[in-house]
mmCIF file of the N, C-alpha and C atoms, coordinates in Angstrom:
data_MODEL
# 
_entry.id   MODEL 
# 
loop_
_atom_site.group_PDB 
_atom_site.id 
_atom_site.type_symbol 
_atom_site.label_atom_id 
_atom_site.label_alt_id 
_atom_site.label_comp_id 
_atom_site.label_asym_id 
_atom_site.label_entity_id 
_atom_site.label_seq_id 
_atom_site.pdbx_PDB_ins_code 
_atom_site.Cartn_x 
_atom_site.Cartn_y 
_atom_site.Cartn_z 
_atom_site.occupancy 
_atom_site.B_iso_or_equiv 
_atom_site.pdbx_formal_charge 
_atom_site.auth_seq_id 
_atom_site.auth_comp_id 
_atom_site.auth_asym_id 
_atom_site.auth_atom_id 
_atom_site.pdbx_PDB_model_num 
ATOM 1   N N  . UNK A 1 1  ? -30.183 -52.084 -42.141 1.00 0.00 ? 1  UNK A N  1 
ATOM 2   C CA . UNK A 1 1  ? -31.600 -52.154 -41.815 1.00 0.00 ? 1  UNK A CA 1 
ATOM 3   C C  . UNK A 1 1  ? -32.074 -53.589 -42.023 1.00 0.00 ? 1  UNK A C  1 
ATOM 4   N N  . UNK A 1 2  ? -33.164 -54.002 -41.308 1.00 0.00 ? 2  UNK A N  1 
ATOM 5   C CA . UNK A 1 2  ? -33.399 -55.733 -41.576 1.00 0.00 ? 2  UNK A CA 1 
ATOM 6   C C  . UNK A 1 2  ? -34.553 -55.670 -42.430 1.00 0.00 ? 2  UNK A C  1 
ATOM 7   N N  . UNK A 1 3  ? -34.820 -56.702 -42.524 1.00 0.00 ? 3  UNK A N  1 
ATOM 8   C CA . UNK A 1 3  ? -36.100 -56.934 -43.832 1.00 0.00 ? 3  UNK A CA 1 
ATOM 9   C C  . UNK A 1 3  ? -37.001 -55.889 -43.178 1.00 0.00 ? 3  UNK A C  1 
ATOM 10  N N  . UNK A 1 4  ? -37.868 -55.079 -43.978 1.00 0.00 ? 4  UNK A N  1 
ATOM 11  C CA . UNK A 1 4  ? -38.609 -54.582 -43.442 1.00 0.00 ? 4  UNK A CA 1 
ATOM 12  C C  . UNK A 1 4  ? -39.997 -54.643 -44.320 1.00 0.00 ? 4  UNK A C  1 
ATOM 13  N N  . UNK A 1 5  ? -41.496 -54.441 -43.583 1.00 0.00 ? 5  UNK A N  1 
ATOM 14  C CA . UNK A 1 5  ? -42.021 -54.217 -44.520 1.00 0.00 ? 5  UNK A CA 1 
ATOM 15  C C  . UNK A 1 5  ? -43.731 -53.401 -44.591 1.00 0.00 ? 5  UNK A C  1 
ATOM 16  N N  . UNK A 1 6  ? -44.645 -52.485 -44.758 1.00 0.00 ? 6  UNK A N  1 
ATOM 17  C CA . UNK A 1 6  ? -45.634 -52.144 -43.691 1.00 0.00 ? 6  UNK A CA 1 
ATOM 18  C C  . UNK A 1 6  ? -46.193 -52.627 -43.039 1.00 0.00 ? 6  UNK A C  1 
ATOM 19  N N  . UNK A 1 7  ? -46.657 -53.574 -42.901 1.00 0.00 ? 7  UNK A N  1 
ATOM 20  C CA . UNK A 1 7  ? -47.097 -54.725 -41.957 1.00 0.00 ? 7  UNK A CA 1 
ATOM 21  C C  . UNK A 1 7  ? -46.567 -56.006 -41.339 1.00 0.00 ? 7  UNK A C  1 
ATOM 22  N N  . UNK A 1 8  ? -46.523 -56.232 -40.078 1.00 0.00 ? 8  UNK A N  1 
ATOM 23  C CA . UNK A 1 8  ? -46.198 -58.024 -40.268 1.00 0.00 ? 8  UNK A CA 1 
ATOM 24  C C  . UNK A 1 8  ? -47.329 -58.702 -40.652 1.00 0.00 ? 8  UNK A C  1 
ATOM 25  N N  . UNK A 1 9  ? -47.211 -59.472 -41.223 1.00 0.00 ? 9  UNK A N  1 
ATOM 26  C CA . UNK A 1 9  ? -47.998 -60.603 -42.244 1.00 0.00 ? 9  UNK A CA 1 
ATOM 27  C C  . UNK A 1 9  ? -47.439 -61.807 -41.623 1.00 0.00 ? 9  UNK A C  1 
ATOM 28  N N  . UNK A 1 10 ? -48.420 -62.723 -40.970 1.00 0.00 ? 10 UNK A N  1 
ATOM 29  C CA . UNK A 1 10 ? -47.603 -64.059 -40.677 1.00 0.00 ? 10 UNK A CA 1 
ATOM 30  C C  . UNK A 1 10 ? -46.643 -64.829 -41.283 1.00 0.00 ? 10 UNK A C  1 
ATOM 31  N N  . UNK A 1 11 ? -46.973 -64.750 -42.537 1.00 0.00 ? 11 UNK A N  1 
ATOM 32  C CA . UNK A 1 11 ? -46.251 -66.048 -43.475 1.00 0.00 ? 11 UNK A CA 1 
ATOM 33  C C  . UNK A 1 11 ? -45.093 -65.319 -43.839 1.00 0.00 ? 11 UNK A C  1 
ATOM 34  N N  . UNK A 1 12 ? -44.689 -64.151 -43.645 1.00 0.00 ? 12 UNK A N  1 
ATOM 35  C CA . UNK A 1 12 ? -43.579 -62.716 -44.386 1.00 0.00 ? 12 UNK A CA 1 
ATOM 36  C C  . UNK A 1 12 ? -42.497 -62.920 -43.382 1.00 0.00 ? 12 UNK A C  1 
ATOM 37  N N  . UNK A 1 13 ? -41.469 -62.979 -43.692 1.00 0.00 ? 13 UNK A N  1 
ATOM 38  C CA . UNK A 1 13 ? -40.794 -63.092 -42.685 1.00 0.00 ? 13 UNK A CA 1 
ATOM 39  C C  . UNK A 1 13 ? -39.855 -61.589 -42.365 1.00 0.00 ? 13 UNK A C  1 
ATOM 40  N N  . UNK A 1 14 ? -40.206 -60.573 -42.737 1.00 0.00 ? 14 UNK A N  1 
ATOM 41  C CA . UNK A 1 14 ? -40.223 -59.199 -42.242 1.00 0.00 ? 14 UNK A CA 1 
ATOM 42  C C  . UNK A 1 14 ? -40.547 -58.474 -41.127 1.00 0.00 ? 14 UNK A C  1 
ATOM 43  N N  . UNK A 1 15 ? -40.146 -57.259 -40.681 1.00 0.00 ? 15 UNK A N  1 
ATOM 44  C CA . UNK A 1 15 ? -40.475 -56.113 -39.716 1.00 0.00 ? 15 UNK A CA 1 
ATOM 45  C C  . UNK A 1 15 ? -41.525 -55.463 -39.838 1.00 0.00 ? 15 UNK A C  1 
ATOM 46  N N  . UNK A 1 16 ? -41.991 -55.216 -39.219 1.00 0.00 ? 16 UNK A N  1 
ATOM 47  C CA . UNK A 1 16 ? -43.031 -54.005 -39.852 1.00 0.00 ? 16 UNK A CA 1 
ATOM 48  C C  . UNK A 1 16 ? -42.334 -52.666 -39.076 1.00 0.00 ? 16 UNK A C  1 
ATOM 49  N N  . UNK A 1 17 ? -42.368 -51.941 -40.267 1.00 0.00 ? 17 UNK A N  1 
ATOM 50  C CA . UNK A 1 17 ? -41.636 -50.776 -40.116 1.00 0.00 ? 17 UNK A CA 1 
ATOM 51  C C  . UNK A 1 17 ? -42.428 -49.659 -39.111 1.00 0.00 ? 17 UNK A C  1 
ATOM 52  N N  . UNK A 1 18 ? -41.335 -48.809 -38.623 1.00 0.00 ? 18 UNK A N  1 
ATOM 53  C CA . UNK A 1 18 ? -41.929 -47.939 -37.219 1.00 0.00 ? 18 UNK A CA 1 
ATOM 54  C C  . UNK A 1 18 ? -42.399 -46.622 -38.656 1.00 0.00 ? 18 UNK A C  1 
ATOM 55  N N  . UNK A 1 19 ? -42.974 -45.919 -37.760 1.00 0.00 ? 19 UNK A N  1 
ATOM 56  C CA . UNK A 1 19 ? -43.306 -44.403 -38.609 1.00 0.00 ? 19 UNK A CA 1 
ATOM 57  C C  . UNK A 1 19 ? -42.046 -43.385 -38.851 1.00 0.00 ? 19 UNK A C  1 
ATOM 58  N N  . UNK A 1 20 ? -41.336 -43.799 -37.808 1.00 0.00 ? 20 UNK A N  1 
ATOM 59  C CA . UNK A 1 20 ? -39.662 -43.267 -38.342 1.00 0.00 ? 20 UNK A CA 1 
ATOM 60  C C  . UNK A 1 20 ? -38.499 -43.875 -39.355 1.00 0.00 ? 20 UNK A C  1 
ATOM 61  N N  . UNK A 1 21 ? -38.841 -45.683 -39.204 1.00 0.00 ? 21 UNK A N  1 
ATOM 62  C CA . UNK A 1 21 ? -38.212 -45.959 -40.680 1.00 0.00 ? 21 UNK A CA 1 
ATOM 63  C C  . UNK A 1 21 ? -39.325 -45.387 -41.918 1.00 0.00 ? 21 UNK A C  1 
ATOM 64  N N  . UNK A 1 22 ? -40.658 -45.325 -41.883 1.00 0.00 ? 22 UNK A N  1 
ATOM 65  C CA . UNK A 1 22 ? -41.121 -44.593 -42.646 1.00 0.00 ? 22 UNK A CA 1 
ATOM 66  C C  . UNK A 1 22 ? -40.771 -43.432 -43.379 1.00 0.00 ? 22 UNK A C  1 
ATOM 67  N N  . UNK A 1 23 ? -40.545 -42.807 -42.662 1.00 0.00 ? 23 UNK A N  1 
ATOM 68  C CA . UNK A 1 23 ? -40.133 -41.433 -42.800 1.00 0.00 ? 23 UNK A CA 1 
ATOM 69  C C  . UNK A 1 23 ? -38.501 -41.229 -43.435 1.00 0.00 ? 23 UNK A C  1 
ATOM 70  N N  . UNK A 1 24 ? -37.624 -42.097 -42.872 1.00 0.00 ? 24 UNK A N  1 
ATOM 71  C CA . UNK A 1 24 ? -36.552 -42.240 -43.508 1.00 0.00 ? 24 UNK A CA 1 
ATOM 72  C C  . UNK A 1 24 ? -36.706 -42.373 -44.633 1.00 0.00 ? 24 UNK A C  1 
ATOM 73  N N  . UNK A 1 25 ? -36.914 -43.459 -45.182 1.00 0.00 ? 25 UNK A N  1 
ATOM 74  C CA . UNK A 1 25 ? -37.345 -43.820 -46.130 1.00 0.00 ? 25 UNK A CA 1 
ATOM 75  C C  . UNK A 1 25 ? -38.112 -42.713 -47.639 1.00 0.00 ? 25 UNK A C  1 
ATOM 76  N N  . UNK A 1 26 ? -38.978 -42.157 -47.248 1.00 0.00 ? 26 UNK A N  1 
ATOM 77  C CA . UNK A 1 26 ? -39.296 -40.860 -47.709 1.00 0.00 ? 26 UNK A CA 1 
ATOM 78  C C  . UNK A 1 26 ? -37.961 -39.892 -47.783 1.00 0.00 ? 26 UNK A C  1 
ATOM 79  N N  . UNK A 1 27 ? -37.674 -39.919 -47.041 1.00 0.00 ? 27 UNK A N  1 
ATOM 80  C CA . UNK A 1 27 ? -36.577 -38.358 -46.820 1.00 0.00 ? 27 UNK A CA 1 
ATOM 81  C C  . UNK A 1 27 ? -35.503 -39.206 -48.076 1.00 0.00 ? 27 UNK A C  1 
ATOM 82  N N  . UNK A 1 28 ? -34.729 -40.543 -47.884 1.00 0.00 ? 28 UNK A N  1 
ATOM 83  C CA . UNK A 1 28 ? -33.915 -41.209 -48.634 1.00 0.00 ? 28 UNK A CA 1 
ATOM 84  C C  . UNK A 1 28 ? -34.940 -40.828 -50.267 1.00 0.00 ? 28 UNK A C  1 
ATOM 85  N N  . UNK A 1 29 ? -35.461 -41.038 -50.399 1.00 0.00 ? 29 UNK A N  1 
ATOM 86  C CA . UNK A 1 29 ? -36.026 -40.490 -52.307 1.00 0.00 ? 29 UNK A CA 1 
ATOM 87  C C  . UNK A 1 29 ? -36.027 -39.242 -52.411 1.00 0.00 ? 29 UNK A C  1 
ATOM 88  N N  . UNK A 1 30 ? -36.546 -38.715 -51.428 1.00 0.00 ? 30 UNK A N  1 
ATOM 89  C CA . UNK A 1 30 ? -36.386 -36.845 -51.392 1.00 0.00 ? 30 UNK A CA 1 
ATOM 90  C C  . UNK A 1 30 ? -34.882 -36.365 -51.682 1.00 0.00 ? 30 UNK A C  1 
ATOM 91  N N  . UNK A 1 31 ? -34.242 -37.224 -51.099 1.00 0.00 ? 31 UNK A N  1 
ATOM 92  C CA . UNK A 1 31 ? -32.541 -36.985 -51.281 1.00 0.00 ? 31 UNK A CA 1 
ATOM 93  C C  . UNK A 1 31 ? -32.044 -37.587 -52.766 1.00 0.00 ? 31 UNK A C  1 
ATOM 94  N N  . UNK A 1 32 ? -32.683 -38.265 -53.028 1.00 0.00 ? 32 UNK A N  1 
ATOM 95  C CA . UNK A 1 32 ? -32.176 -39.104 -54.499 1.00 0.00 ? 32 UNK A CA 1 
ATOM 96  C C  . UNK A 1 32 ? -32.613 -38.286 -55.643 1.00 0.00 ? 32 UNK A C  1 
ATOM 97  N N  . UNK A 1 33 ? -33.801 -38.167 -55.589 1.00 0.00 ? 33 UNK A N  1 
ATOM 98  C CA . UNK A 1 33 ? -34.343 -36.995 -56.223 1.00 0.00 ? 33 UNK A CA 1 
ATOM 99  C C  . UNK A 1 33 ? -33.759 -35.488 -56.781 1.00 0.00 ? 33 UNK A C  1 
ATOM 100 N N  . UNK A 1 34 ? -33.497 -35.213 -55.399 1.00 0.00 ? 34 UNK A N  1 
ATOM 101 C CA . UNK A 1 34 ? -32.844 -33.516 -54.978 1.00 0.00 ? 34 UNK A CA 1 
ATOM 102 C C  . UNK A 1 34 ? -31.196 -33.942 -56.244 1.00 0.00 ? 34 UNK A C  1 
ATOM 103 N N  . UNK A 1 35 ? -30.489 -35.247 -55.573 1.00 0.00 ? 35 UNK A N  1 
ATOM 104 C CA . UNK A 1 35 ? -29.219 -35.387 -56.268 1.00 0.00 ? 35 UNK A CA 1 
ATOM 105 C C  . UNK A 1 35 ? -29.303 -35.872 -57.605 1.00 0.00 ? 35 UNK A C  1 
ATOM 106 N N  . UNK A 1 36 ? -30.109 -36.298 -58.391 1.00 0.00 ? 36 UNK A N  1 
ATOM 107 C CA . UNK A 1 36 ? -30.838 -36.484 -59.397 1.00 0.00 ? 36 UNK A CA 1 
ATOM 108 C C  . UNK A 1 36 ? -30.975 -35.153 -60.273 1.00 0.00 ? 36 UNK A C  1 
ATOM 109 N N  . UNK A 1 37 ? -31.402 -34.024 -59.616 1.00 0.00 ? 37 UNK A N  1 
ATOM 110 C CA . UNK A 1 37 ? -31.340 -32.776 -60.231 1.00 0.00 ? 37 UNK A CA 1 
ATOM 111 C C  . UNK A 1 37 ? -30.349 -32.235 -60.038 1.00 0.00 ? 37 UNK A C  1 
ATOM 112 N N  . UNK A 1 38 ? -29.617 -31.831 -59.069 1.00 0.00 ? 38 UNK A N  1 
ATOM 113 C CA . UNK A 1 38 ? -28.564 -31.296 -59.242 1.00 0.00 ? 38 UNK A CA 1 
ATOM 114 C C  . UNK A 1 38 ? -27.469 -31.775 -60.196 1.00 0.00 ? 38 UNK A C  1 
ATOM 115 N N  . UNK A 1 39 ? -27.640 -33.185 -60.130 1.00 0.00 ? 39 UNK A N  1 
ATOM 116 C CA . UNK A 1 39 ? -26.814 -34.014 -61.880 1.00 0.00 ? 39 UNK A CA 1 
ATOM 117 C C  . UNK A 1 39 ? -27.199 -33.389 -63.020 1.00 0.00 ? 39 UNK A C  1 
ATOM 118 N N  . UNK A 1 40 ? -28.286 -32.663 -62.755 1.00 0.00 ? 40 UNK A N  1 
ATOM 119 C CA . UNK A 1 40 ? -28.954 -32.323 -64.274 1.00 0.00 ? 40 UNK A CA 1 
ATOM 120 C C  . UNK A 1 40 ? -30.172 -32.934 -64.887 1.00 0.00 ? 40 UNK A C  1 
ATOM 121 N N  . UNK A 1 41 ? -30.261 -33.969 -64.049 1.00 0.00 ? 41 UNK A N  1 
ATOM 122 C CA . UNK A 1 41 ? -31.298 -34.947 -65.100 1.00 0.00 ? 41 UNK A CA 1 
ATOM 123 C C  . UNK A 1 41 ? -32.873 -34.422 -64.833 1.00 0.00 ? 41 UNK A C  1 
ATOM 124 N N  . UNK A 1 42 ? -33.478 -34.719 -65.555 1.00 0.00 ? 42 UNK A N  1 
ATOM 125 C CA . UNK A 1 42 ? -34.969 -33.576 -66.126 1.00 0.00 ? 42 UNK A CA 1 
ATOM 126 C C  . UNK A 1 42 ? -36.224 -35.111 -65.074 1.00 0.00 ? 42 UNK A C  1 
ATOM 127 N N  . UNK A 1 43 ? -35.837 -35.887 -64.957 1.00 0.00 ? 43 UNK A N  1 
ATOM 128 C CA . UNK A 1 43 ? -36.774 -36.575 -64.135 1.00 0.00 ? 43 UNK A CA 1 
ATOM 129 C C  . UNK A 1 43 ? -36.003 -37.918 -63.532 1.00 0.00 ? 43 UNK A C  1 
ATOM 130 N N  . UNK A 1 44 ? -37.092 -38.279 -62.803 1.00 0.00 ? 44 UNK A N  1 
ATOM 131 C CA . UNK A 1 44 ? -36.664 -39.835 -62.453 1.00 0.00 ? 44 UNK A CA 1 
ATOM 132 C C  . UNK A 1 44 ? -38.107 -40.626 -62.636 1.00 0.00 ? 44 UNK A C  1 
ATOM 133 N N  . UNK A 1 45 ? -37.930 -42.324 -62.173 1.00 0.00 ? 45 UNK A N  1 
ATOM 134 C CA . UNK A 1 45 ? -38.895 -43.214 -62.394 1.00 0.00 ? 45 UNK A CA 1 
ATOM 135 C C  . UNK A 1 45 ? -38.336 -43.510 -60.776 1.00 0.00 ? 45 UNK A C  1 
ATOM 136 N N  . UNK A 1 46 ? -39.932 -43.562 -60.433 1.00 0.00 ? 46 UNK A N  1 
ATOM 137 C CA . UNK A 1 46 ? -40.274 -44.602 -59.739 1.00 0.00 ? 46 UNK A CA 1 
ATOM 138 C C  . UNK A 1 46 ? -39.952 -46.048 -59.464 1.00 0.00 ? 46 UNK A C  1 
ATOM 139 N N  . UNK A 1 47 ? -39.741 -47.082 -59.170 1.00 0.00 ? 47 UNK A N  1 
ATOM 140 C CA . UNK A 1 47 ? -39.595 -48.413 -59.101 1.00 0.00 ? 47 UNK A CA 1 
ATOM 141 C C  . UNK A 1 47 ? -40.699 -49.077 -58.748 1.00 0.00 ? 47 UNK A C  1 
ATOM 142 N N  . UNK A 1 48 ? -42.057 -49.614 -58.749 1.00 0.00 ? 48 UNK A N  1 
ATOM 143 C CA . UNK A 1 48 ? -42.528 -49.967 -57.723 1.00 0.00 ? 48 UNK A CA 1 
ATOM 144 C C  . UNK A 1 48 ? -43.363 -51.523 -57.864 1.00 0.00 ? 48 UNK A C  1 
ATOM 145 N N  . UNK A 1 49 ? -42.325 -52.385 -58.738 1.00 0.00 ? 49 UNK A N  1 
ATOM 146 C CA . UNK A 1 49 ? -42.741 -53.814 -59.540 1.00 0.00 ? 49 UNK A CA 1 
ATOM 147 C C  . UNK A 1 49 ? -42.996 -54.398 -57.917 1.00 0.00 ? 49 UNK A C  1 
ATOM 148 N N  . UNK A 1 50 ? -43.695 -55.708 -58.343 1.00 0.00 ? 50 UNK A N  1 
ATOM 149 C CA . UNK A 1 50 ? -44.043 -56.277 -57.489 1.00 0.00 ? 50 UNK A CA 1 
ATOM 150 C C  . UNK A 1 50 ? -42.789 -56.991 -56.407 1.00 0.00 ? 50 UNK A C  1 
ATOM 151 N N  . UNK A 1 51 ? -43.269 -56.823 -55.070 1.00 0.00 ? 51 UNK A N  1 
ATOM 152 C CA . UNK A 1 51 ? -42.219 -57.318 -54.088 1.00 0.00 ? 51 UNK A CA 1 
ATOM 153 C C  . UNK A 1 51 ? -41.302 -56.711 -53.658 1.00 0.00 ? 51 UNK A C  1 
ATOM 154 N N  . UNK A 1 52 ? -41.333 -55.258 -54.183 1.00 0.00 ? 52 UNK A N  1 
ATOM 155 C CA . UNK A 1 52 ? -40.419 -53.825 -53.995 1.00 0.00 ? 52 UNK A CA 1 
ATOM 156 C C  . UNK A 1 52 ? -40.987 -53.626 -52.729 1.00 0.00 ? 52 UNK A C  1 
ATOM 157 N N  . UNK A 1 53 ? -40.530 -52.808 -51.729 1.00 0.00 ? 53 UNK A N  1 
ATOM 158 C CA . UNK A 1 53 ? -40.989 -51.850 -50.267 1.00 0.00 ? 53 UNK A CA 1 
ATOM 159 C C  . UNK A 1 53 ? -42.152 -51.068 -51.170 1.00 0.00 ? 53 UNK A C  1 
ATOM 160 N N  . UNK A 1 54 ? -42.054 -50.278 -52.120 1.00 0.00 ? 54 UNK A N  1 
ATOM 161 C CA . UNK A 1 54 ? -42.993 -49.370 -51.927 1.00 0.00 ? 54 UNK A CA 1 
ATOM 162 C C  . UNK A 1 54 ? -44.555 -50.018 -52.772 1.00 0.00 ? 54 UNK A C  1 
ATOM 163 N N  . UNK A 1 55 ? -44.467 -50.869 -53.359 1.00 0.00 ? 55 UNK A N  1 
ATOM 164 C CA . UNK A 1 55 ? -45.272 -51.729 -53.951 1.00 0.00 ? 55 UNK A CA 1 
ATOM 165 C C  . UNK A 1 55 ? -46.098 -52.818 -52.877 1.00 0.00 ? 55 UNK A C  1 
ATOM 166 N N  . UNK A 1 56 ? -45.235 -52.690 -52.056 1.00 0.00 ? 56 UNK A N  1 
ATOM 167 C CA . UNK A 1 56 ? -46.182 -53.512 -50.548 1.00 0.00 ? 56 UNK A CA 1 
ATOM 168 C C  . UNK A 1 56 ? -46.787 -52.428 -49.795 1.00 0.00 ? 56 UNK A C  1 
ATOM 169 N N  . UNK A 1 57 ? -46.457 -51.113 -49.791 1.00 0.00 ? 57 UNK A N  1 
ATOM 170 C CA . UNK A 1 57 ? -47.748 -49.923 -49.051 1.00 0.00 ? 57 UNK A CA 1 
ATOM 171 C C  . UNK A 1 57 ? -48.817 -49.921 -49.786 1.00 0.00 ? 57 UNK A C  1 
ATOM 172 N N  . UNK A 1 58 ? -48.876 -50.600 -51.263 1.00 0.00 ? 58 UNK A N  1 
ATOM 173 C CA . UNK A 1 58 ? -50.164 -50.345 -51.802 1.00 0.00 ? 58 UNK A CA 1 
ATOM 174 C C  . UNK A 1 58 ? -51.138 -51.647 -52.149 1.00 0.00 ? 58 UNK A C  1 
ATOM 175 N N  . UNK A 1 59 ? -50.407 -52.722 -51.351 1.00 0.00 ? 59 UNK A N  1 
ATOM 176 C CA . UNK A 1 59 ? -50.787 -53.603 -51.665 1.00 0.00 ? 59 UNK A CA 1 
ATOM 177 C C  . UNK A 1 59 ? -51.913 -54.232 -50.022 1.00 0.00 ? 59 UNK A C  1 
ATOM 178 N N  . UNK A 1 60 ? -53.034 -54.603 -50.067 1.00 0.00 ? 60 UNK A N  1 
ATOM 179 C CA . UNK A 1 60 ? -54.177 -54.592 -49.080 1.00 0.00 ? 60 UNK A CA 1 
ATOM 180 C C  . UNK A 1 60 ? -53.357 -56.174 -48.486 1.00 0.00 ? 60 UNK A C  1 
ATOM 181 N N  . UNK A 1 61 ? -52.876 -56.827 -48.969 1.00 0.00 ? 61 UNK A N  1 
ATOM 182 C CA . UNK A 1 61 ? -52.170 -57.938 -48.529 1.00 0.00 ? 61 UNK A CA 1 
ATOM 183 C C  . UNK A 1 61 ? -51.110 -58.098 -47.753 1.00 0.00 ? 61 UNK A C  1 
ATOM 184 N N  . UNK A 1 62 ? -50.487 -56.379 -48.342 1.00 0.00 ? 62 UNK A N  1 
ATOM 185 C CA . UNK A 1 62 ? -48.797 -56.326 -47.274 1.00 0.00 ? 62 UNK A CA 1 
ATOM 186 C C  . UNK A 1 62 ? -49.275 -55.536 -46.562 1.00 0.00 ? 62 UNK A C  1 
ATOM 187 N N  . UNK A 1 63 ? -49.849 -54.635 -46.976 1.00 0.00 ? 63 UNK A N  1 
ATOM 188 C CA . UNK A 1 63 ? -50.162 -53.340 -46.253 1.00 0.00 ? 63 UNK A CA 1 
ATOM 189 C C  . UNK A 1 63 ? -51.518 -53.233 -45.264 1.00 0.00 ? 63 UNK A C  1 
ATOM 190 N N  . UNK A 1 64 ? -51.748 -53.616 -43.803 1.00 0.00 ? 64 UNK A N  1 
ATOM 191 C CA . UNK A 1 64 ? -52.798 -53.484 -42.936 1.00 0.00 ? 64 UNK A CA 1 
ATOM 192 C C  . UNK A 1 64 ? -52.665 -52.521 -41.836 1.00 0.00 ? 64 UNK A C  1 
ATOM 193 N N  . UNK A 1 65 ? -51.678 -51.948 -42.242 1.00 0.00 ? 65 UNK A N  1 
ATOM 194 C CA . UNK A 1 65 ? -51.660 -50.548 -41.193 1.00 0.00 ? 65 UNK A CA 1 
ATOM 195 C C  . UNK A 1 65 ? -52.711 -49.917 -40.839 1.00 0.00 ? 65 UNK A C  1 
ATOM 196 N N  . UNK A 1 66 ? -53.295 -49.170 -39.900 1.00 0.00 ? 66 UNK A N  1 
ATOM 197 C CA . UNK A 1 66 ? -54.416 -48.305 -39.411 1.00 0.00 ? 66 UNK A CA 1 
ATOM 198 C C  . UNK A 1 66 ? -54.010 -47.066 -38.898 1.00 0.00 ? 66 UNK A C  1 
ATOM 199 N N  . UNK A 1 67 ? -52.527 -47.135 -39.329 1.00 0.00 ? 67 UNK A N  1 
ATOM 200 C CA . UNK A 1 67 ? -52.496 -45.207 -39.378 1.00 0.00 ? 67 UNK A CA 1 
ATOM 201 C C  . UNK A 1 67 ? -52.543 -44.244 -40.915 1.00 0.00 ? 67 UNK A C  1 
ATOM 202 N N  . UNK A 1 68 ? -51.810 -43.412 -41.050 1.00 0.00 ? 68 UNK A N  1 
ATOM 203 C CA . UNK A 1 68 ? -51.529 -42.944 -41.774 1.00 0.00 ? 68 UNK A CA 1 
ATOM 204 C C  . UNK A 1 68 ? -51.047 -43.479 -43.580 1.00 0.00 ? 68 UNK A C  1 
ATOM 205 N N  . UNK A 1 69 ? -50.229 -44.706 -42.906 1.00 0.00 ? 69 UNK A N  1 
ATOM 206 C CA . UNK A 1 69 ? -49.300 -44.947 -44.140 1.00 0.00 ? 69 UNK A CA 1 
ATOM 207 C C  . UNK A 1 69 ? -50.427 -46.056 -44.313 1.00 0.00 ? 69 UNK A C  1 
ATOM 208 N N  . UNK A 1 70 ? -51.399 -46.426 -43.338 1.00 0.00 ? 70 UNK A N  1 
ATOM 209 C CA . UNK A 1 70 ? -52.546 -47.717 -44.198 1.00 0.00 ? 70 UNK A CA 1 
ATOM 210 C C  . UNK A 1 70 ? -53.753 -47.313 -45.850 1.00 0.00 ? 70 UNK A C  1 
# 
C-alpha cells in the first residue's frame, strides 16, 4: 500500500485514501482484535500517538474529508 493518509494536504506527501482503503483498514483491526482473543488476551490498546494513520482522522489538519470518515 503507498503512503496513505485521510486527506491530501499539500505539503504531505501522501494519498488520500479511497472509502475502500478505509474500510480495509477497519476490517484489518477487526481481524487483529478477533486474533487477539482467540490468543486469549482480555484486551488490546489502541495506538494512536501523533503521525500514526489513525491519529490523522482526528486531526482537523490531516483530516478535511466531507464524507463520513470527516
Amino acid at each position: 500500500m503507498p503512503v496513505v493518509a485521510p486527506s491530501k494536504i499539500s505539503d504531505y506527501k501522501a494519498k488520500e485514501m479511497t472509502k475502500t482503503e478505509i474500510l480495509e483498514v477497519i476490517e484489518a483491526f477487526v481481524q487483529g482484535i478477533k486474533n487477539a482473543k482467540e490468543a486469549g488476551f482480555d484486551g488490546v490498546q489502541i495506538h494512536m500517538a501523533h503521525g500514526y494513520l489513525l491519529s490523522e482522522f482526528v486531526s482537523p489538519r490531516m483530516n478535511r474529508r466531507k464524507d463520513e470518515w470527516g
